[in-house]
N, C-alpha and C positions, 0 to 999 in steps of 0.2 A: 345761812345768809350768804355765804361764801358762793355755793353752787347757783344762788337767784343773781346773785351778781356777773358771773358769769356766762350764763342764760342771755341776760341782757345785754354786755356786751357783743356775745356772739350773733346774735339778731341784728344787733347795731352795725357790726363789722359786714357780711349776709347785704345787706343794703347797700354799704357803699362799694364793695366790690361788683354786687349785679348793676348796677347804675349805666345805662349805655341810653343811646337815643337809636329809635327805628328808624334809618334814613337812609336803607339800603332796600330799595323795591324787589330786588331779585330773591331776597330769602321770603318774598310772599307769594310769588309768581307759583302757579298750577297749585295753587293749596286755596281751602273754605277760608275764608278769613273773614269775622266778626266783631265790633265793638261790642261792650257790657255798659252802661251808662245806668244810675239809678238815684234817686233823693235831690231830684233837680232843681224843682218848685221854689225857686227865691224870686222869680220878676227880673233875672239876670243881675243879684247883687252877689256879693261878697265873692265867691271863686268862680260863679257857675258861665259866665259873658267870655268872660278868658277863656275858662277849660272848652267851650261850646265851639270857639276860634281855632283852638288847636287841635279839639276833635277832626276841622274842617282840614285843616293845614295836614294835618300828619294823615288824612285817607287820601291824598295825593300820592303816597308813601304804601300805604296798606293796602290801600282799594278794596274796603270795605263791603259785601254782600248786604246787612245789613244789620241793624242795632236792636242787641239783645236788652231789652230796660225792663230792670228787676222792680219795677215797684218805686211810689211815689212821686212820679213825674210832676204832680201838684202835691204840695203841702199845705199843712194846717187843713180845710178844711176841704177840701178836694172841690170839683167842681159839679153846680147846680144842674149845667147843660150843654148839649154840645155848641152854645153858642154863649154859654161864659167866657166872659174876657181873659181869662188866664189860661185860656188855651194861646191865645196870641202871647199875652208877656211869659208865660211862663216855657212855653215850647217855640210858636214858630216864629216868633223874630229872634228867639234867641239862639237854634239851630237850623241859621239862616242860610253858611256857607253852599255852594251850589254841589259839592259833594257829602254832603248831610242830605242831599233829596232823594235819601233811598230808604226802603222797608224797615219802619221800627215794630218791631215786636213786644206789646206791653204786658205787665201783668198789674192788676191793682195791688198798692200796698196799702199801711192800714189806714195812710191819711186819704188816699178814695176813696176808703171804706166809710169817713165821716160825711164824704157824699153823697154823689147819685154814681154808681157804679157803673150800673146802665147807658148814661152818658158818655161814662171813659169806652164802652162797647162802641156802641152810637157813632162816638164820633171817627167810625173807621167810613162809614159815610160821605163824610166832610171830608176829610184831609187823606188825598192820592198815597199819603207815605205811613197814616198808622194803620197797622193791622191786628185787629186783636179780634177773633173769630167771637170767642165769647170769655168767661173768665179762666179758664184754664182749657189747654189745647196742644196739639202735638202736630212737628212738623219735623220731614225727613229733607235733608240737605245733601247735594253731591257736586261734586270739583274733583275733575283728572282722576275717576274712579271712587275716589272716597270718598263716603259716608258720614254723615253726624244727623244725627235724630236729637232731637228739643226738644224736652215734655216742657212746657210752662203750666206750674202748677198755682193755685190759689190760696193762700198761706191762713189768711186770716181768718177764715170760718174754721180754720184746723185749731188756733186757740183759744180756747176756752173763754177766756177773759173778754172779748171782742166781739164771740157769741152771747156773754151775757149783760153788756154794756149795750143796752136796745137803743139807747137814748143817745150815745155817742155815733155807735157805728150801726146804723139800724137796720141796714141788708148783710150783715155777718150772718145773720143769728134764721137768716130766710135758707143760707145752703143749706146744702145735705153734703158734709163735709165727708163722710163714709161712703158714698155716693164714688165722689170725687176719688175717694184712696181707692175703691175697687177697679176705676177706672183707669188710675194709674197702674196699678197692679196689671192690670191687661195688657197697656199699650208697651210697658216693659217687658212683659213675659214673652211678647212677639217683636219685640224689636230686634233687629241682625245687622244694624250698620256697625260700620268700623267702631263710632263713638258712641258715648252714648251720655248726654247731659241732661239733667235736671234742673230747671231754675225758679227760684220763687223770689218772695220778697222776706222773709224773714229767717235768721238762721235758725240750725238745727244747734254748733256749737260756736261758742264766739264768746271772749271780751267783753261784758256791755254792762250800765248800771241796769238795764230792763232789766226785768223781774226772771227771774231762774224760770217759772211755771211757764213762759214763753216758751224756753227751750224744750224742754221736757216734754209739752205736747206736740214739738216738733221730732222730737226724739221718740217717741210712740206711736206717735201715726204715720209719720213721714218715712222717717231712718229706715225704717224695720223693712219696708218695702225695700228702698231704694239699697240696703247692704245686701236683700233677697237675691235682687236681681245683679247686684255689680257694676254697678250704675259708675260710671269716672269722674263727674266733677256732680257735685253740687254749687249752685254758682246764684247766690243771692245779694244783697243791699241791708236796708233798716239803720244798720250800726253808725253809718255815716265815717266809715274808715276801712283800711285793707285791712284783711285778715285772711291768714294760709294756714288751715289747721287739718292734722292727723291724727286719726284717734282709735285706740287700741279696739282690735278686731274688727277695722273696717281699712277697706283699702279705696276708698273715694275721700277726693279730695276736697274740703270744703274750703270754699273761696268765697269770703264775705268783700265786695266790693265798695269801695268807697264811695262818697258824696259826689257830685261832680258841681257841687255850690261849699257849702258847709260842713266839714270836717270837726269829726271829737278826736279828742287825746283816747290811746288805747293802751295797755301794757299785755304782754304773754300771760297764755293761763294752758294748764294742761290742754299738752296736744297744738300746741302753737308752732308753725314751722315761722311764721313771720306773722310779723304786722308791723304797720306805720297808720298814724294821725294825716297824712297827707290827705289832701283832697285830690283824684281827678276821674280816670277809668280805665277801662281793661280792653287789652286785645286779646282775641282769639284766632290764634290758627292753624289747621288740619290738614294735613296728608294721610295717606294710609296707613302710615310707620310713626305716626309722631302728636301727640295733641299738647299744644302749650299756650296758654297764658300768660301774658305781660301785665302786669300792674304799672299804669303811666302815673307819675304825679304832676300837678300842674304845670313845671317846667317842663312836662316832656320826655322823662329820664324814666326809662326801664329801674325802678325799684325794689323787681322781683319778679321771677319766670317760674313759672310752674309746667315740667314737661311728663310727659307719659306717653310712654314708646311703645312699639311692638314690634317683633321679631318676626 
């Protein structure tokens, strides 16, 4: 009891010691620099109208390339078409700022998965700033020499449960989710840049009342590749809070990113370097020598940095 006590302080202390605000532009100058945004989909209530305002305000600050979004951008029941109305409340009047008009990169999570998938595709047609080629896809990035390669991968045909729910999520269960793993397997085998990330919408390990068999089939299809290869971050959403976990015999860091509307309570669980219940999103930024993560909470405040260097 004694050492869980401890644990929790020491995660608690870990946060208000890293607590800074990014409001020095020169520590982003000749580096990739990227937002994480994911579980957006509230119509701009409860966190997500604020957080969407300071996304704006603080790429004044970052100057942003452009936004990586793990999944769920629409909630509850995703959307019918690309000319559903909750493309407008839910995405573009609410990442209205005029430095939010650059490249979001999506992947569906599983609340698209209760829609038309095809549409969250579709609609890279419609709007100059989404791009989603098709549902998972790989793109290689470079700044002042260095490298970051993005696989975005499609989570939800990897678990089982979502494949066999036809009536809830009824395009899970049409992938070929082995398909997809061999394909990642490839584009990893051949990748050479400096970095090298992974991002989906659901995690591998995390904090979460979700059901264990989530993980698990994320940990069998997923994991097995990306420790193959050495893959440096894995970097998803779902959970609706941060989470910075390491876990024995793997040297990639899993980063569960938070809500950028509605946030849950979280606690440590093996393999936890951090976590916080905060709502907001993550910075990403790359040099040749350096790859780190800020976790913002909706005030703004660096909550936790995750860095991985090279010599």
């Amino acid at each position: 009891m004694r050492k869980g006590i401890v644990a929790v302080l020491l995660l608690g202390a870990v946060s208000v010691v890293a607590q800074q605000r990014l409001d020095n532009p020169a520590m982003f100058e000749d580096k990739l620099n990227f937002y994480v945004a994911n579980d957006l989909g509230r119509n701009g209530y409860y966190d997500q109208k604020p957080i969407a305002e300071l996304m704006g305000e603080m790429a004044e600050v970052v100057d942003p390339e452009f936004v990586l979004a793990t999944g769920d951008v629409h909630h509850f029941e995703g959307v019918q078409s690309v000319n559903d109305p909750l493309w407008m409340t839910n995405y573009e009047l609410i990442y209205s700022h005029p430095d939010l008009m650059i490249d979001w990169y999506p992947v569906c999570g599983n609340h698209e998965y209760r829609g038309n998938t095809q549409a969250v595709i579709d609609y890279s047609n419609v709007s100059r700033r989404w791009v989603m080629p098709s549902l998972y896809y790989t793109k290689s990035f470079e700044e002042e020499g260095a490298t970051v390669r993005v696989v975005w991968v499609d989570t939800t045909p990897m678990i089982d449960k979502y494949r066999k729910d036809t009536e809830d999520y009824p395009d899970a269960s049409k992938q070929d989710y082995q398909r997809q793993l061999q394909w990642v397997d490839s584009v990893l085998t051949f990748a050479t840049e400096d970095w090298v990330i992974v991002a989906g919408h659901h995690p591998v390990y995390a904090d979460t009342y979700k059901s264990e068999k989530e993980r698990v089939d994320m940990q069998n299809r997923l994991d097995a590749i990306m420790r193959k290869h050495h893959v440096d971050m894995y970097i998803c959403g779902h959970i609706h809070n941060f989470q910075h976990l390491r876990v024995k015999g793997s040297d990639i860091d899993y980063v569960v990113n938070s809500a950028g509307s509605l946030a849950r309570d979280v606690k440590p669980v093996e393999g936890t370097v951090f976590c916080s219940g905060e709502p907001g999103f993550s910075v990403v930024s790359a040099d040749k020598k350096s790859l780190k993560l800020f976790m913002i909470d909706k005030k703004g405040n660096v909550i936790h940095t995750i860095s991985r260097t090279k010599k």
